[in-house]
PDB file of N, CA, C and O in Angstrom:
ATOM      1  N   UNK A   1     -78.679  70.721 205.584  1.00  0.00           N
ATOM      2  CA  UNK A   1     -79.352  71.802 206.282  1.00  0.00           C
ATOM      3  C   UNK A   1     -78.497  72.236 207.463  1.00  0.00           C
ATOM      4  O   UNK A   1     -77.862  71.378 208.076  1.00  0.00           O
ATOM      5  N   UNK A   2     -78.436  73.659 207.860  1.00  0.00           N
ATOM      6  CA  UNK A   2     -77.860  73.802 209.038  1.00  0.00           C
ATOM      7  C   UNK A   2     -79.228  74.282 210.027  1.00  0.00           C
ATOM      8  O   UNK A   2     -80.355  74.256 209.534  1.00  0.00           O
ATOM      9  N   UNK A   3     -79.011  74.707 211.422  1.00  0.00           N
ATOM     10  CA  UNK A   3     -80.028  74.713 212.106  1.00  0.00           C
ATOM     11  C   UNK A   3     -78.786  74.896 213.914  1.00  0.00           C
ATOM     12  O   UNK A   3     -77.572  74.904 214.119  1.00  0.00           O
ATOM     13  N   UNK A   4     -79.913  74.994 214.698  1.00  0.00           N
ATOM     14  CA  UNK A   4     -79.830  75.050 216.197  1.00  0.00           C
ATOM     15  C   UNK A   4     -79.780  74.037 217.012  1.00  0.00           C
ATOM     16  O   UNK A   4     -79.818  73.138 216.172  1.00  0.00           O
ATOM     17  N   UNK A   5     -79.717  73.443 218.128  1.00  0.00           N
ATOM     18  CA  UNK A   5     -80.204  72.660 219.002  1.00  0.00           C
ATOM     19  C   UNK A   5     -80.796  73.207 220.081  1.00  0.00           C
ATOM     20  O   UNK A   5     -80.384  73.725 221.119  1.00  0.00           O
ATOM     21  N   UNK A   6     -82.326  72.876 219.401  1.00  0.00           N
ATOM     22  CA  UNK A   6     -83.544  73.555 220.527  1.00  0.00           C
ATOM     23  C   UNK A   6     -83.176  72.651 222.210  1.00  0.00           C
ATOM     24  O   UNK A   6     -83.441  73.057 223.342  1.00  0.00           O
ATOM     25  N   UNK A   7     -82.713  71.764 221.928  1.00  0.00           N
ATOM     26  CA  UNK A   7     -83.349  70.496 223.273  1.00  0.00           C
ATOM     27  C   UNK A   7     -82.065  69.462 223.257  1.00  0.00           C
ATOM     28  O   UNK A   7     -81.157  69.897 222.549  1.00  0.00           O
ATOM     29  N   UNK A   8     -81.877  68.613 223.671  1.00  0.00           N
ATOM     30  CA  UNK A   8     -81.257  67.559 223.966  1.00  0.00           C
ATOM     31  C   UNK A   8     -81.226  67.024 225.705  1.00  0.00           C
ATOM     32  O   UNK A   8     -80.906  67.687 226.692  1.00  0.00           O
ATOM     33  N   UNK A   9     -81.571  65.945 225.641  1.00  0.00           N
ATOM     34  CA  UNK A   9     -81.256  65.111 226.979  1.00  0.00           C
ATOM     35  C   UNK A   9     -80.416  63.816 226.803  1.00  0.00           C
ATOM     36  O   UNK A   9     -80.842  62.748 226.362  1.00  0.00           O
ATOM     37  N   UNK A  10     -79.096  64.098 227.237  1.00  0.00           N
ATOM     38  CA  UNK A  10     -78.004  63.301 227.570  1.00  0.00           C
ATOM     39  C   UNK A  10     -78.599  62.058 227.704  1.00  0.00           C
ATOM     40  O   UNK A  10     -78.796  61.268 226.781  1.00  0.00           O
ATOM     41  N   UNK A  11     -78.908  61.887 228.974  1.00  0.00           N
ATOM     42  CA  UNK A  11     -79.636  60.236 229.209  1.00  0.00           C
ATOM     43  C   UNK A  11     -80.215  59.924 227.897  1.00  0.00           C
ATOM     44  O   UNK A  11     -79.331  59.406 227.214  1.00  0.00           O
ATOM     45  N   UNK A  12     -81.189  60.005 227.329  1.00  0.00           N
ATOM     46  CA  UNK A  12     -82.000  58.895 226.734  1.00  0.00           C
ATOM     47  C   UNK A  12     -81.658  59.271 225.070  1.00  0.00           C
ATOM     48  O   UNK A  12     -82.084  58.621 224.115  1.00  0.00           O
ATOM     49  N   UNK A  13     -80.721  60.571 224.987  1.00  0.00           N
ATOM     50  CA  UNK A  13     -80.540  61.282 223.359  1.00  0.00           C
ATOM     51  C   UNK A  13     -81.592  61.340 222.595  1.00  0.00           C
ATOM     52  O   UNK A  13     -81.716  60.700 221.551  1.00  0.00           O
ATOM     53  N   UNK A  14     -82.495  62.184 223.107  1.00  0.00           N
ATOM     54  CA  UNK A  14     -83.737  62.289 222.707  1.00  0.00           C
ATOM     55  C   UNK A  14     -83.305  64.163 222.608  1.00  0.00           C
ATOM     56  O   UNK A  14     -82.507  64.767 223.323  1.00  0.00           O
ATOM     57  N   UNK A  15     -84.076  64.660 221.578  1.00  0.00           N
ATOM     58  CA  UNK A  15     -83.830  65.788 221.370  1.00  0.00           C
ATOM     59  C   UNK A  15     -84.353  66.836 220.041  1.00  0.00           C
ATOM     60  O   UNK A  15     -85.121  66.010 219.547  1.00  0.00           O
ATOM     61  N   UNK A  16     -84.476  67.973 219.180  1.00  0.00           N
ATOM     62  CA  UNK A  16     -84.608  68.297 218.214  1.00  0.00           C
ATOM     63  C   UNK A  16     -83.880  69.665 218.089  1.00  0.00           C
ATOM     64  O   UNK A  16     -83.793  70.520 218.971  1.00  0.00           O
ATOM     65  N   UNK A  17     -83.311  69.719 216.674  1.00  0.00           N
ATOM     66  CA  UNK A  17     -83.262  70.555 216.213  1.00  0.00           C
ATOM     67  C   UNK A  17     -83.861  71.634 215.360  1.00  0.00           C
ATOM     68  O   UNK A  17     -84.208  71.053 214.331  1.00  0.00           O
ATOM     69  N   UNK A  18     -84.162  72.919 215.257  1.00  0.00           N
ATOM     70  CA  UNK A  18     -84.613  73.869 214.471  1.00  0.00           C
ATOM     71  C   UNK A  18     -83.784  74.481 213.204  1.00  0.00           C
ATOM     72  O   UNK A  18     -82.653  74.946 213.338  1.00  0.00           O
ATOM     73  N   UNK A  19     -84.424  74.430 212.056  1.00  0.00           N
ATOM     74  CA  UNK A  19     -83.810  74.220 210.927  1.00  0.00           C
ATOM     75  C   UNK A  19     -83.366  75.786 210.698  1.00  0.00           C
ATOM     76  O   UNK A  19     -84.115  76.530 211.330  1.00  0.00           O
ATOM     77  N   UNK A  20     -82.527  76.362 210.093  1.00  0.00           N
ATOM     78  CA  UNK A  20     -82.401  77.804 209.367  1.00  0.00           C
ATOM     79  C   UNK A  20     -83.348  78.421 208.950  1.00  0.00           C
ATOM     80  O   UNK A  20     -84.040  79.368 209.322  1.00  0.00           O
ATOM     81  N   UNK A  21     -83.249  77.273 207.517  1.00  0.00           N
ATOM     82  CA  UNK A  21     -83.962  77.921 206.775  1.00  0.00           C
ATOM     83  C   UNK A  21     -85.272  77.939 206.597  1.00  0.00           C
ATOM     84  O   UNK A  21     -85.720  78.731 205.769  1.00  0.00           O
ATOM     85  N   UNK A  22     -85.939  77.295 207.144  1.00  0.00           N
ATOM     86  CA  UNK A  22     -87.654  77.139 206.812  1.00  0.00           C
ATOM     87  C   UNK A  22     -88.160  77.500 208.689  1.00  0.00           C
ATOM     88  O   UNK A  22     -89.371  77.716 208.742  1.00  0.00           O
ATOM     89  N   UNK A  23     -87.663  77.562 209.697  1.00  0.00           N
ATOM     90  CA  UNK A  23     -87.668  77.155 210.975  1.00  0.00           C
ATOM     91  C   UNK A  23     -88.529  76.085 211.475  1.00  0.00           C
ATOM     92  O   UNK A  23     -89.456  76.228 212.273  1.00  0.00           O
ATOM     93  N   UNK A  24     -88.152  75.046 210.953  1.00  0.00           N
ATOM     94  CA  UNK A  24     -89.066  73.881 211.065  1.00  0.00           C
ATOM     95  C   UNK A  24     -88.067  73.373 211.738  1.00  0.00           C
ATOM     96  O   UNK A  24     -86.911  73.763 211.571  1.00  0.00           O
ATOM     97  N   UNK A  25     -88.526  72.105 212.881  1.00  0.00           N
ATOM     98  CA  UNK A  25     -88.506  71.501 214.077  1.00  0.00           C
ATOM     99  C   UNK A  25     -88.161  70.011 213.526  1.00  0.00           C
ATOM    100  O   UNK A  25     -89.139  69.484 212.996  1.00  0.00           O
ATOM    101  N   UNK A  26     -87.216  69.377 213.533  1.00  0.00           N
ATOM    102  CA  UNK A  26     -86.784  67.823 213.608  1.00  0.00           C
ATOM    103  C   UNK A  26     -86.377  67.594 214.624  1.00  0.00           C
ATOM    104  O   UNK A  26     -85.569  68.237 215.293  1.00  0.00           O
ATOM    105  N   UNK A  27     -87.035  66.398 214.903  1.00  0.00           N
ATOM    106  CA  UNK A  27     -86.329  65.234 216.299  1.00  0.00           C
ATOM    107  C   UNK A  27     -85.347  64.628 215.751  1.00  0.00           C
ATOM    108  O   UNK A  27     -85.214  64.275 214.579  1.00  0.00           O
ATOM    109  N   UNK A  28     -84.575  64.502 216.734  1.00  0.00           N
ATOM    110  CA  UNK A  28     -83.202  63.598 216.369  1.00  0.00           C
ATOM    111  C   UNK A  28     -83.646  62.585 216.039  1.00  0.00           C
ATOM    112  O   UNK A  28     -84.824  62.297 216.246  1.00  0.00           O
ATOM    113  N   UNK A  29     -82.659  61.665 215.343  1.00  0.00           N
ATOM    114  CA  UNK A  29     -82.693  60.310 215.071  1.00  0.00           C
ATOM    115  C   UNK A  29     -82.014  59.527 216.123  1.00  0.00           C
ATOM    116  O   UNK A  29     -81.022  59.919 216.739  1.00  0.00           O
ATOM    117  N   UNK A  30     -82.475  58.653 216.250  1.00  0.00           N
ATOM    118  CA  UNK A  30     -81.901  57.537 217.439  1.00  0.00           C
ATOM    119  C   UNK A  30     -80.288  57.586 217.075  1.00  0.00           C
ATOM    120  O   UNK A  30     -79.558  57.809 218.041  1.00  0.00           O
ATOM    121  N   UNK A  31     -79.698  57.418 215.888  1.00  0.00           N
ATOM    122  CA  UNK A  31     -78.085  57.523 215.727  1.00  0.00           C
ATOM    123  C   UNK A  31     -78.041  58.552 214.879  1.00  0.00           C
ATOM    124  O   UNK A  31     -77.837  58.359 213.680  1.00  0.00           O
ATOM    125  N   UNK A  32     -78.271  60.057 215.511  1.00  0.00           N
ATOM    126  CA  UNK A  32     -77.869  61.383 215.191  1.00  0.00           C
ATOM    127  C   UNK A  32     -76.305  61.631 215.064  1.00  0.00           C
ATOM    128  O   UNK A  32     -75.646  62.165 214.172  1.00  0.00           O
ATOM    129  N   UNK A  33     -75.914  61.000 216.385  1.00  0.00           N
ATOM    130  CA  UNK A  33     -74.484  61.141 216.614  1.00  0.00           C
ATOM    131  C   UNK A  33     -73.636  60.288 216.584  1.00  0.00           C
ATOM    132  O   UNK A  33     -72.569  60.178 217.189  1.00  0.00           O
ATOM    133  N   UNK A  34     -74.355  59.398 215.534  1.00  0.00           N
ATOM    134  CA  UNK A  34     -72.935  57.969 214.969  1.00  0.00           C
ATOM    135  C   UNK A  34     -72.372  58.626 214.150  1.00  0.00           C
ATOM    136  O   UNK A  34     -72.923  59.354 213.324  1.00  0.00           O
ATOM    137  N   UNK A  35     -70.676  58.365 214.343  1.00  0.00           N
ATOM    138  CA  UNK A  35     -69.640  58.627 213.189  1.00  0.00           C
ATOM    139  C   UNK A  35     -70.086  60.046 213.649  1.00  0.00           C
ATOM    140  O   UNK A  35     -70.770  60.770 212.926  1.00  0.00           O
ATOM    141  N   UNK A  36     -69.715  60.360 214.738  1.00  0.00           N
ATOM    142  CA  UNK A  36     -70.175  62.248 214.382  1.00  0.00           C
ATOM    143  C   UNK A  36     -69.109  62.817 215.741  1.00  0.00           C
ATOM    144  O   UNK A  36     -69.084  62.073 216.721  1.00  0.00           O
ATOM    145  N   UNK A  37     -68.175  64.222 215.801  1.00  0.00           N
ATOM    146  CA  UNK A  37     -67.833  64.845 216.594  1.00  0.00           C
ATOM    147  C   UNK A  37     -68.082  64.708 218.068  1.00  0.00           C
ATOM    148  O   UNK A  37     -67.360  64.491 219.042  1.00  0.00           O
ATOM    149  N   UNK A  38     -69.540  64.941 217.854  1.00  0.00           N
ATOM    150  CA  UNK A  38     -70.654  65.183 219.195  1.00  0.00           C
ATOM    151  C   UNK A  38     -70.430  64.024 219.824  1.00  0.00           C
ATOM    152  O   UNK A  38     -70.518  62.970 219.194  1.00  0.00           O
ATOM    153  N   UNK A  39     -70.092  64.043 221.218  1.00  0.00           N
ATOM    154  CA  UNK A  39     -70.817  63.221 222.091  1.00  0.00           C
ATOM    155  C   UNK A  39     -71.465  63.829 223.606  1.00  0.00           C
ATOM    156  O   UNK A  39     -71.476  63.394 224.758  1.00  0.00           O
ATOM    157  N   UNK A  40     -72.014  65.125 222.904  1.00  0.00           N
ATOM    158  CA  UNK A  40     -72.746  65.933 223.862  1.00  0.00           C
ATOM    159  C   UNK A  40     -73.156  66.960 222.750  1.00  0.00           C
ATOM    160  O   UNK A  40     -72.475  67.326 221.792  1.00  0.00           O
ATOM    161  N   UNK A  41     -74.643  67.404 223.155  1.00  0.00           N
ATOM    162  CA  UNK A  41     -74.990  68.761 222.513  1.00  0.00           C
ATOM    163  C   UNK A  41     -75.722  69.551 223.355  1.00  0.00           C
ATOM    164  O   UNK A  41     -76.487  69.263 224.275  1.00  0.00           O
ATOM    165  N   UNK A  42     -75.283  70.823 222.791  1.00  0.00           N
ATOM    166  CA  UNK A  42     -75.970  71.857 223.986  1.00  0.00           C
ATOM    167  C   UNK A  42     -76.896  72.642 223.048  1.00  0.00           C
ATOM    168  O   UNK A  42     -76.729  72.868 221.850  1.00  0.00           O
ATOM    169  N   UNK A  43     -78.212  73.117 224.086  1.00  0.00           N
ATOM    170  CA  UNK A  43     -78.980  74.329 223.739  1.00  0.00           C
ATOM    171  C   UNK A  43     -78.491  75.429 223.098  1.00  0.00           C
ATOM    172  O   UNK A  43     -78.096  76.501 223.556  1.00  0.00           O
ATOM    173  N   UNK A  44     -78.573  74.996 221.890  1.00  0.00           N
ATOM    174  CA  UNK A  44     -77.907  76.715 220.821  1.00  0.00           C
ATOM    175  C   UNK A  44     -76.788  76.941 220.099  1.00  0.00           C
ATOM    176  O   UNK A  44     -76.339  77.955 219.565  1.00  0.00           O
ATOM    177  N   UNK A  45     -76.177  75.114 220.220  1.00  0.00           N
ATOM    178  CA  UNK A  45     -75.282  74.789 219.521  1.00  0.00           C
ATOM    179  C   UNK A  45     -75.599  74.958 218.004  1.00  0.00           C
ATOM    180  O   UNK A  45     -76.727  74.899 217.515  1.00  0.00           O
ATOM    181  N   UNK A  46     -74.710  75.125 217.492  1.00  0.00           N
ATOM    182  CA  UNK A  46     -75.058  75.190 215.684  1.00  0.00           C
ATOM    183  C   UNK A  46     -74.696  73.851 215.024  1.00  0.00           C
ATOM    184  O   UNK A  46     -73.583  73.342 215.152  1.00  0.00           O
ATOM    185  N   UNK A  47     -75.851  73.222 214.200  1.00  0.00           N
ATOM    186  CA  UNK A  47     -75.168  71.888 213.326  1.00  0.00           C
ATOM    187  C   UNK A  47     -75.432  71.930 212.336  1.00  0.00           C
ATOM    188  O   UNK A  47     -76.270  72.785 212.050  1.00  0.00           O
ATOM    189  N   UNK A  48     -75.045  71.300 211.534  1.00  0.00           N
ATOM    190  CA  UNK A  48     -75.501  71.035 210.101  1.00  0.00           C
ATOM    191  C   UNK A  48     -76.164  69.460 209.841  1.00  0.00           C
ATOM    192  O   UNK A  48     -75.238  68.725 209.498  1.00  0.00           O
ATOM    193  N   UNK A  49     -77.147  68.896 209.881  1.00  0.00           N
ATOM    194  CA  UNK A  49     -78.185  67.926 209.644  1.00  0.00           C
ATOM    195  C   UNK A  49     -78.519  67.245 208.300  1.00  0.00           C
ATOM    196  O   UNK A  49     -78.165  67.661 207.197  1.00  0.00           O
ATOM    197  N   UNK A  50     -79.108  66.357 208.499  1.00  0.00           N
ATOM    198  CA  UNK A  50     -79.743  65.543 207.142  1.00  0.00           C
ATOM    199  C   UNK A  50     -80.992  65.207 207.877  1.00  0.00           C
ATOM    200  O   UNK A  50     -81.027  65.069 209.100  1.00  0.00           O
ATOM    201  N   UNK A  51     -81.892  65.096 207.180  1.00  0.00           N
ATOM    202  CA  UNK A  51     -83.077  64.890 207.541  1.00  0.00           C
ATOM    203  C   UNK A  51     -83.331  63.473 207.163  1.00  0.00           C
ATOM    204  O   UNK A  51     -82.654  63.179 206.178  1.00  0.00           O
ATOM    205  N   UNK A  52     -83.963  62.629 207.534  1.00  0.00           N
ATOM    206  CA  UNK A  52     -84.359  60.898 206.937  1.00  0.00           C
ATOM    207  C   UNK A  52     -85.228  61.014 206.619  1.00  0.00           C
ATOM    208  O   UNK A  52     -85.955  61.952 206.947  1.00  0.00           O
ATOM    209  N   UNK A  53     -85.572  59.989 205.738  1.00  0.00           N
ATOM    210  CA  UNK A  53     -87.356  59.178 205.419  1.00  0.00           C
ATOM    211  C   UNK A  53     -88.575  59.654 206.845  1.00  0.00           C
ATOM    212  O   UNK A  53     -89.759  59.991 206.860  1.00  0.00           O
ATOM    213  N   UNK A  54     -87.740  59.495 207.682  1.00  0.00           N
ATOM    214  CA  UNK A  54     -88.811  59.843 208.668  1.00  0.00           C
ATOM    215  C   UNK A  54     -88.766  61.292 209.587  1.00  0.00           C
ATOM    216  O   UNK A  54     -88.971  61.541 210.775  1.00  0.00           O
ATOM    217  N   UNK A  55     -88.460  61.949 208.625  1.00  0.00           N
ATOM    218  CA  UNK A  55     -88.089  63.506 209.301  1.00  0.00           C
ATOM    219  C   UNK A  55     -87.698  63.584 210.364  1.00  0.00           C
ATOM    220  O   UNK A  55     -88.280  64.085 211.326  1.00  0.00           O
ATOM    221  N   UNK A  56     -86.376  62.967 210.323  1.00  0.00           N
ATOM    222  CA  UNK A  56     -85.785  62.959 212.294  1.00  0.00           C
ATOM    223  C   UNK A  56     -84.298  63.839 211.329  1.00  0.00           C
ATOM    224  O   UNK A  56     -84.202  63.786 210.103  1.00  0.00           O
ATOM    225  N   UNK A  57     -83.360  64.532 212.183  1.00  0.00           N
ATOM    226  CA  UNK A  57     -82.460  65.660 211.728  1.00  0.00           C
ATOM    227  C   UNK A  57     -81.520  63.749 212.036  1.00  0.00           C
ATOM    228  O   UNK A  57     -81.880  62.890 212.841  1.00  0.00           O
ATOM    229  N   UNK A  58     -80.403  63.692 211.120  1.00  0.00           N
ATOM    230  CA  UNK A  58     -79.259  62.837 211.629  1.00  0.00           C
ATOM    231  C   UNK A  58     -77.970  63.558 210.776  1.00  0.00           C
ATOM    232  O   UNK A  58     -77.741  64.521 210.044  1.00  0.00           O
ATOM    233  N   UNK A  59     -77.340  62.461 211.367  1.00  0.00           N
ATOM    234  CA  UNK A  59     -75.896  62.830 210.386  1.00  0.00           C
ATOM    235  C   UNK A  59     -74.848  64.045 211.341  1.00  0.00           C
ATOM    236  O   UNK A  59     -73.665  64.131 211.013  1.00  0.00           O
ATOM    237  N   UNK A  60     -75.274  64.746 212.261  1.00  0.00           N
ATOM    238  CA  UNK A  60     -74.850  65.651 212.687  1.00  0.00           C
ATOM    239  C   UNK A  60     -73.336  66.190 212.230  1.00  0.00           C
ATOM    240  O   UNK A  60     -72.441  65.362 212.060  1.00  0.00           O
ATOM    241  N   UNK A  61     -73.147  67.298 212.081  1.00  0.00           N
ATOM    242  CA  UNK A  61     -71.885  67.806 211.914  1.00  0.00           C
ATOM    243  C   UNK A  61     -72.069  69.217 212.953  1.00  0.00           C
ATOM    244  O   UNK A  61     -73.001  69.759 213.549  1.00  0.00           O
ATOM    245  N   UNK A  62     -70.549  69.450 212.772  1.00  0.00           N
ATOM    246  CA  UNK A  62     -70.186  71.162 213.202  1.00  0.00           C
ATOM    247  C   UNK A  62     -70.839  72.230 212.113  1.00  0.00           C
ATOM    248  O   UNK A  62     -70.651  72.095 210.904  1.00  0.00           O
ATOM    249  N   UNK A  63     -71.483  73.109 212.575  1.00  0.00           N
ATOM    250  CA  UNK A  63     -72.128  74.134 211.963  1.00  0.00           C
ATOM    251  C   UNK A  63     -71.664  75.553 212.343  1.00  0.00           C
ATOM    252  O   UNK A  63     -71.468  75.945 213.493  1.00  0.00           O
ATOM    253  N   UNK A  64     -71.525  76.224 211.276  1.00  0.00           N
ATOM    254  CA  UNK A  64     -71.235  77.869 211.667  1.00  0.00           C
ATOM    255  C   UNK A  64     -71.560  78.523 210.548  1.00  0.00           C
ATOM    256  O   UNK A  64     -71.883  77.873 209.554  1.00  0.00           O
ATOM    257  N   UNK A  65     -71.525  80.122 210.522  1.00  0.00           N
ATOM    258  CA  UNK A  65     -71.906  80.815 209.525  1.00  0.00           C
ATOM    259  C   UNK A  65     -71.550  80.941 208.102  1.00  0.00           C
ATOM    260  O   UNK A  65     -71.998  81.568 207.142  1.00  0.00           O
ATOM    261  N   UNK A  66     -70.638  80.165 208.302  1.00  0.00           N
ATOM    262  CA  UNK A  66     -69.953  80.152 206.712  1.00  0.00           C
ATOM    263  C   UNK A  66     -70.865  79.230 205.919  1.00  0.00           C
ATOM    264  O   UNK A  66     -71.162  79.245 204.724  1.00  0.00           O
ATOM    265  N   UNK A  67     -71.219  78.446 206.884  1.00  0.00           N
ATOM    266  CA  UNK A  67     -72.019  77.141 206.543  1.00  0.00           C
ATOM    267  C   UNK A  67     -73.169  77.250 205.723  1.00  0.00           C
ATOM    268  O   UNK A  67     -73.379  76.617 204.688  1.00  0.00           O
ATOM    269  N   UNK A  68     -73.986  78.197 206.319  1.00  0.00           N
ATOM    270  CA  UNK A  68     -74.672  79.301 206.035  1.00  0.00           C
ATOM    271  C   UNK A  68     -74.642  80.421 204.686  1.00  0.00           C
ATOM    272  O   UNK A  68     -75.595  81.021 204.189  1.00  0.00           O
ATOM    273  N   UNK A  69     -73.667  80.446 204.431  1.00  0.00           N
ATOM    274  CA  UNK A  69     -73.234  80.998 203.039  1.00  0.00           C
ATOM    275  C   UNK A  69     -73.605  82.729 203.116  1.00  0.00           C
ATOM    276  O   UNK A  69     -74.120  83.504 202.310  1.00  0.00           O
ATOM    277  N   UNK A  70     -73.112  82.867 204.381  1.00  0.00           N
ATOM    278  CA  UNK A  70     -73.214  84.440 205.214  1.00  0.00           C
ATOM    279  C   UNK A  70     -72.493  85.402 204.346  1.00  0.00           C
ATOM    280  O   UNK A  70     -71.327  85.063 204.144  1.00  0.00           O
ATOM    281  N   UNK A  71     -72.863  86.515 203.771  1.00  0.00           N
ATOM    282  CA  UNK A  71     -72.277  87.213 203.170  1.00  0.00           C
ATOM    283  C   UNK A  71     -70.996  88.251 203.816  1.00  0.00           C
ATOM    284  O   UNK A  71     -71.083  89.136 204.667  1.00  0.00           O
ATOM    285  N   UNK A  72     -69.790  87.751 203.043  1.00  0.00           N
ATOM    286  CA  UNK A  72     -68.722  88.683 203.496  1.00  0.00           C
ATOM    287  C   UNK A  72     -69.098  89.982 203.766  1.00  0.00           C
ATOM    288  O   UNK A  72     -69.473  90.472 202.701  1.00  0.00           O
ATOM    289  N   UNK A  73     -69.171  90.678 204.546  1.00  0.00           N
ATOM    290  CA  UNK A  73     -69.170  92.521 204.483  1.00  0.00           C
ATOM    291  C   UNK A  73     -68.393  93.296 204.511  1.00  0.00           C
ATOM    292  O   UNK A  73     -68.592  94.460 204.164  1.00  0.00           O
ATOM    293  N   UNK A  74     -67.066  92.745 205.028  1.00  0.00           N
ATOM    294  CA  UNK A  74     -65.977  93.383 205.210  1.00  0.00           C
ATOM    295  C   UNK A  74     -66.082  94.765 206.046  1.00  0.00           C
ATOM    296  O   UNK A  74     -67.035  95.208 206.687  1.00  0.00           O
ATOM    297  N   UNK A  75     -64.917  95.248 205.851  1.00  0.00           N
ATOM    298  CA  UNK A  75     -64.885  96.678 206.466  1.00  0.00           C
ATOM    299  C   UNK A  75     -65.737  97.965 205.998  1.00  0.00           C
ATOM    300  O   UNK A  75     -65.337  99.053 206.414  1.00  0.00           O
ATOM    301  N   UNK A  76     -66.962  97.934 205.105  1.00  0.00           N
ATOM    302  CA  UNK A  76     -67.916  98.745 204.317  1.00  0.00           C
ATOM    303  C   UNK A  76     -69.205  98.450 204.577  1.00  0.00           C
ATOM    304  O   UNK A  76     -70.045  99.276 204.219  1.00  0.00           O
ATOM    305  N   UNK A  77     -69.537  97.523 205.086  1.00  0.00           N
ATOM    306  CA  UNK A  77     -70.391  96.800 205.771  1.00  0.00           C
ATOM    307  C   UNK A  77     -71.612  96.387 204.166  1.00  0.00           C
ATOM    308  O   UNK A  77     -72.841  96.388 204.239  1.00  0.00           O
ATOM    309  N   UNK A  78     -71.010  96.163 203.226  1.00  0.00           N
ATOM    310  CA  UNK A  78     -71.786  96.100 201.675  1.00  0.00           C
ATOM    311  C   UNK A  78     -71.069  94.519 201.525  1.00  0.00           C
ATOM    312  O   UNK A  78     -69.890  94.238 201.743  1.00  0.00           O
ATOM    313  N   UNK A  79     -72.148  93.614 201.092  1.00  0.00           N
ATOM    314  CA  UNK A  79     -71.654  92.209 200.662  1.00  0.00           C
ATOM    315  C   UNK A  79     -70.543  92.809 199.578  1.00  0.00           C
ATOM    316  O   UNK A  79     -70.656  93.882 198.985  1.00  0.00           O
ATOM    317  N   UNK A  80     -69.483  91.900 199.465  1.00  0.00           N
ATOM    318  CA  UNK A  80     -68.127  91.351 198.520  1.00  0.00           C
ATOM    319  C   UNK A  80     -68.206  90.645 197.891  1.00  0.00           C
ATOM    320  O   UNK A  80     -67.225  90.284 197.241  1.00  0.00           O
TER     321      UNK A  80
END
């Protein structure tokens, strides 16, 4: 899934993300950001997520529109 980062607090890494596609709301997982880029996230950052057994977002990665599967428009402004 890709999605936003509604929230995060540094101290305690407590936080959730908002999903793309459904706009549904996951709390992080306690090790969101093991084995991961991040060792900070900001309000409105873009990630790409896994959700667990217990609907917490983990796994974190880098997220962007491609990610997304955003349609080329090119210079015609008509998907390619």
């Amino acid at each position: 899934m890709q999605g936003v980062i509604k929230s995060y607090d540094p101290g305690t890494g407590e936080g959730s993300v908002v999903s793309d596609t459904d706009r549904a709301e996951y709390p992080l997982a306690h090790d969101a950001l093991a084995n991961s880029v991040f060792r900070m996230l900001r309000q409105g950052q873009r990630v790409v997520f896994e959700v667990d057994g217990t609907q917490r977002a983990t796994r974190l990665r880098l997220g962007s529109e491609v990610d997304m599967g955003t349609p080329d428009l090119g210079a015609t402004g008509e998907p390619s």
